[in-house]
N, C-alpha and C positions, 0 to 999 in steps of 0.2 A: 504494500500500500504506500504511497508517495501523499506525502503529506504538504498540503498548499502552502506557500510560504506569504498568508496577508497578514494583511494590518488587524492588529484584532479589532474588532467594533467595541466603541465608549456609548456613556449617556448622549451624546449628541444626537451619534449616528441610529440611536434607537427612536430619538424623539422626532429627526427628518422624515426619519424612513414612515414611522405612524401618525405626522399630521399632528403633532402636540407637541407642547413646552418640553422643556426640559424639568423641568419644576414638575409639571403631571407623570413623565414617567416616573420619578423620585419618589411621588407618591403612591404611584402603582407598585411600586417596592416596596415601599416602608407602611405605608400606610390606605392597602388596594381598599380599604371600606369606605376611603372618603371618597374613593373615586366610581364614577358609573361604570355598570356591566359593560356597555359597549364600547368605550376606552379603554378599559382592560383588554376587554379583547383584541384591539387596535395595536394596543404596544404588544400585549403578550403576543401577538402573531410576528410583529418585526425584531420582538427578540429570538425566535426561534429563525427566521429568516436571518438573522445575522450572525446568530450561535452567540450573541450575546452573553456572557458573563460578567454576572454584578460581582462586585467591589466589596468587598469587608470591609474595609478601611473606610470606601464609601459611606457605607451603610453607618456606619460607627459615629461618622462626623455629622449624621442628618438626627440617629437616634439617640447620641452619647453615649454608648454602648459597645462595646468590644465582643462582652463573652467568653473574652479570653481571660483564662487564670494561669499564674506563673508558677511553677516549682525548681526549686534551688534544691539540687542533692550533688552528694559529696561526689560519688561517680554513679556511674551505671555498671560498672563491673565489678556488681556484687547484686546476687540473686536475693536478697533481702529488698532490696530498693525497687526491685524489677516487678517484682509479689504487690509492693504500696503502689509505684507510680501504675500498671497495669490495672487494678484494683480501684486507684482513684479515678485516672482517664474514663472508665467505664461509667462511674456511677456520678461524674461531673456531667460524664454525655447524656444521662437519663435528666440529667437539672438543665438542658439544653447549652453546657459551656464548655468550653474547647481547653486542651493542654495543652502548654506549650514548656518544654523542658528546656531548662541548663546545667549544667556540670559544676562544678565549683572547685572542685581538689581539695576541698575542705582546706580550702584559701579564703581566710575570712576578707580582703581586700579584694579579691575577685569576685568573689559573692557580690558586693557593693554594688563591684563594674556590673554585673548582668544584670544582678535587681535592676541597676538603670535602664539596660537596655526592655528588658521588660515592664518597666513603666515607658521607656519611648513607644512600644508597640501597642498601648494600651490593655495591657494587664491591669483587669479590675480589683485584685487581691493576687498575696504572694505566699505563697506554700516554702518555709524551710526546715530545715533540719538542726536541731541542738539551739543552744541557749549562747551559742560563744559568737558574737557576730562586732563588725568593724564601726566605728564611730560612724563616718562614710555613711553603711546602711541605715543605722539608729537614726540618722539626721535624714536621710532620703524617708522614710519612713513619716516621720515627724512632719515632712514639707509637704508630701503628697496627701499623709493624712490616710495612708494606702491597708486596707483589711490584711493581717497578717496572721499565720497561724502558723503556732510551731509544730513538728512533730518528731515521734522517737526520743522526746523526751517530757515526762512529767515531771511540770514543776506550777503547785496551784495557785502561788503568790508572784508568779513573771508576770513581765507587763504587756504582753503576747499572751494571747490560750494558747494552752499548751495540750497536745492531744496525745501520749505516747504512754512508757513505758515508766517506770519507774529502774532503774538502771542498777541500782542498787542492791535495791532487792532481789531483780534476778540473779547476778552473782553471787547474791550471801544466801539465797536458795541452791545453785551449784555447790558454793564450798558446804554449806552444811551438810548436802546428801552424800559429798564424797566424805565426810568424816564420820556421817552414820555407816559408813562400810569400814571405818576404821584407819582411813589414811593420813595419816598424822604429818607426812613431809609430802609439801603438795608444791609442783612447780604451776606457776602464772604464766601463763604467756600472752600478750595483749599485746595491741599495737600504737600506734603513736600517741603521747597524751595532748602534745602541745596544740593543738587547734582543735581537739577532740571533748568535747566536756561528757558525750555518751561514753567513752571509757573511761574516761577519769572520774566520773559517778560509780560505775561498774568495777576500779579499785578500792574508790571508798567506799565499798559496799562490803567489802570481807573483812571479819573483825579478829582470822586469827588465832583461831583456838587452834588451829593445827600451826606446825612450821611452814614457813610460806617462802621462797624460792621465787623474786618475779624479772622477768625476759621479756624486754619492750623489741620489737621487730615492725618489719612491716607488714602489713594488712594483705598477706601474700600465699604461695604456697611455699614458694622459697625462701621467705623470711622463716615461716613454719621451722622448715628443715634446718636452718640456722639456729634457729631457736632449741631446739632437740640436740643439736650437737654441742651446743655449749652447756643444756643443766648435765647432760649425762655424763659430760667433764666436769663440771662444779659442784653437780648436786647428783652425786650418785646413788644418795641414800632415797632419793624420790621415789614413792610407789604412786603418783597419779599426777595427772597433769591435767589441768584445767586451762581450757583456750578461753579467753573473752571472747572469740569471733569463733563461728564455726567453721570459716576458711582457714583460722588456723590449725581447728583441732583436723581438717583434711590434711592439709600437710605433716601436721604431726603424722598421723597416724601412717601416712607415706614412708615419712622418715624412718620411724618406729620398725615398721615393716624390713623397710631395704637391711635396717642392722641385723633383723631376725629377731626383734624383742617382740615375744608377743602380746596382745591386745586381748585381754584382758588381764589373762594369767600372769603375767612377766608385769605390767605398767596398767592402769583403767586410765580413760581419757574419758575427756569429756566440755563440750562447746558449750555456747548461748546462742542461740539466734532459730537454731530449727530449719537450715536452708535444707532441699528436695534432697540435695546430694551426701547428706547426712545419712537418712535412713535408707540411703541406696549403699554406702560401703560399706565394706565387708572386711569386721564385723561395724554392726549400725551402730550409727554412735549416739550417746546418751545427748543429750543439751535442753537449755528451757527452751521451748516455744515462747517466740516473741508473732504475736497476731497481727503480722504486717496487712495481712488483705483485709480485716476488721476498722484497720486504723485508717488506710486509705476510703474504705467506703464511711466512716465517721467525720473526715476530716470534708471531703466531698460534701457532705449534707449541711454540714457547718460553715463551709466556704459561702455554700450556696443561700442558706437564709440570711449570711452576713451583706450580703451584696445583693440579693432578690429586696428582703423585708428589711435590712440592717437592724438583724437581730446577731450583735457579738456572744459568739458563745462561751457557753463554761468549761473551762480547764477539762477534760474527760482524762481519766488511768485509765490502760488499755492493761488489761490484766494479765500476767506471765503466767506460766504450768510449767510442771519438769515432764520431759518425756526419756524415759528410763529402756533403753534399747541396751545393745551387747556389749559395748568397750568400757562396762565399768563391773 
């Protein structure tokens, strides 16, 4: 098929071609009740004649209105994030409003930069992640006056609802269950804290009672394996190994493997997060469930009466569980 190379047709060329304003097509668009059946019909027949396509942006500057909503997450490669934003997109689409994503690096100055760029686009509210954010966005925030909602993390007295997790607790849920099996020298592995306030909640969350061993890495598989190689040189007395991420207890347990140390018998491991690829290796590994696709259809509904009714919502806990599989 060879594709015609014209000019696309605009408002103009719709309102020549059907004998009316440009103003009455506009309102055949935006507002076809004010306008008569047979003017509708008029334009609607020379949009289809022209292959006419309206304008969002159009549409947006006639009704003030976008429809679009922004979300700031740290990356996209990580199946936790993929679980919310999927989850949200969905049930924003049922509220009639569009997603539009950015990445961040868990770069609280880049965050800023994009939040701008999603208020340039007219983003009517902005979806982030954690409580750690750059003066830069606080003041963008402030100027635009713009609906914000945090999430992945609970916190009931922030100046944001906060829609997430309590961070804490699910870790000092982990460390307890591994010391009700009795393991008393536990190594940590977790990943970056310094722009991270969900793990660094998630360290002050274990209070201890066992010996605690902790290995900051990155959010990787390969830090994983780095990580493994340095407690089983430092800390060889370890019988269990608690990931903060459950990307790292997959590498662990990678690692663990390649040496021949077995899972459960030899070391018990065990994540937080609950990602698919947890209860798929082998053996499945223990961690809390964190209700990522819960939080994303909560955060959606709340977006949406903030910006439909501008009714600001209440802080919501999205509640954790332990799920107890084979590597402990």
């Amino acid at each position: 098929m060879v594709l015609e190379n014209k000019k696309k047709a605009n408002l103009r060329d719709v309102a020549k071609a059907s004998g009316v304003s440009v103003a009455t097509v506009s309102r055949v668009l935006n507002t076809p009740d004010r306008v008569s059946k047979t003017t509708r019909q008029a334009v609607q027949a020379a949009i289809d004649h022209l292959h006419f396509v309206p304008s969002a942006a159009a549409r947006s500057i006639n009704s003030g209105r976008s429809h679009v909503v922004g979300a700031l997450v740290p990356t996209l490669d990580n199946a936790i994030f993929a679980r919310f934003l999927g989850a949200l997109e969905s049930k924003l689409g049922e509220h009639g409003l569009s997603l539009v994503i950015a990445t961040t690096d868990g770069d609280p100055d880049l965050e800023a930069e994009k939040a701008q760029r999603l208020v340039n686009i007219g983003a009517e509210a902005l979806i982030v992640s954690g409580v750690t954010h750059s003066d830069a966005f606080e003041q963008l925030i402030v100027r635009t006056r713009m609906p914000t909602v945090v999430t992945s993390f609970f916190d009931p007295n922030y100046h944001y609802p906060t829609i997430g997790y309590d961070n804490a607790a699910a870790a000092r849920m982990a460390e307890d269950f591994l010391i009700e099996k009795d393991h008393l020298q536990i190594a940590v592995l977790h990943g970056p804290t310094e722009h991270h306030d969900r793990m660094r909640a998630r360290l002050s969350g274990l209070h201890e009672k066992a010996k605690l061993h902790n290995f900051e890495t990155d959010l990787t598989l390969k830090g994983a394996e780095n990580a493994v190689n340095e407690l089983l040189s430092t800390a060889p007395e370890t019988t269990a190994i608690l990931c903060l991420s459950d990307v790292l207890a997959l590498g662990a347990l990678f690692e663990l493997q390649r040496r021949g140390i077995r899972v459960p018998q030899d070391m018990s491991l065990m994540g937080i997060d609950d990602l698919p690829s947890s209860a798929s290796a082998f053996p499945s590994i223990t961690t809390i469930h964190l209700p990522a696709v819960e939080m994303g259809i909560r955060t959606a509904d709340a977006v949406f009466e903030w910006v439909e009714h501008q009714t600001v919502p209440e802080p919501h806990l999205i509640e954790t569980s332990l799920i107890i599989r084979q590597s402990t």
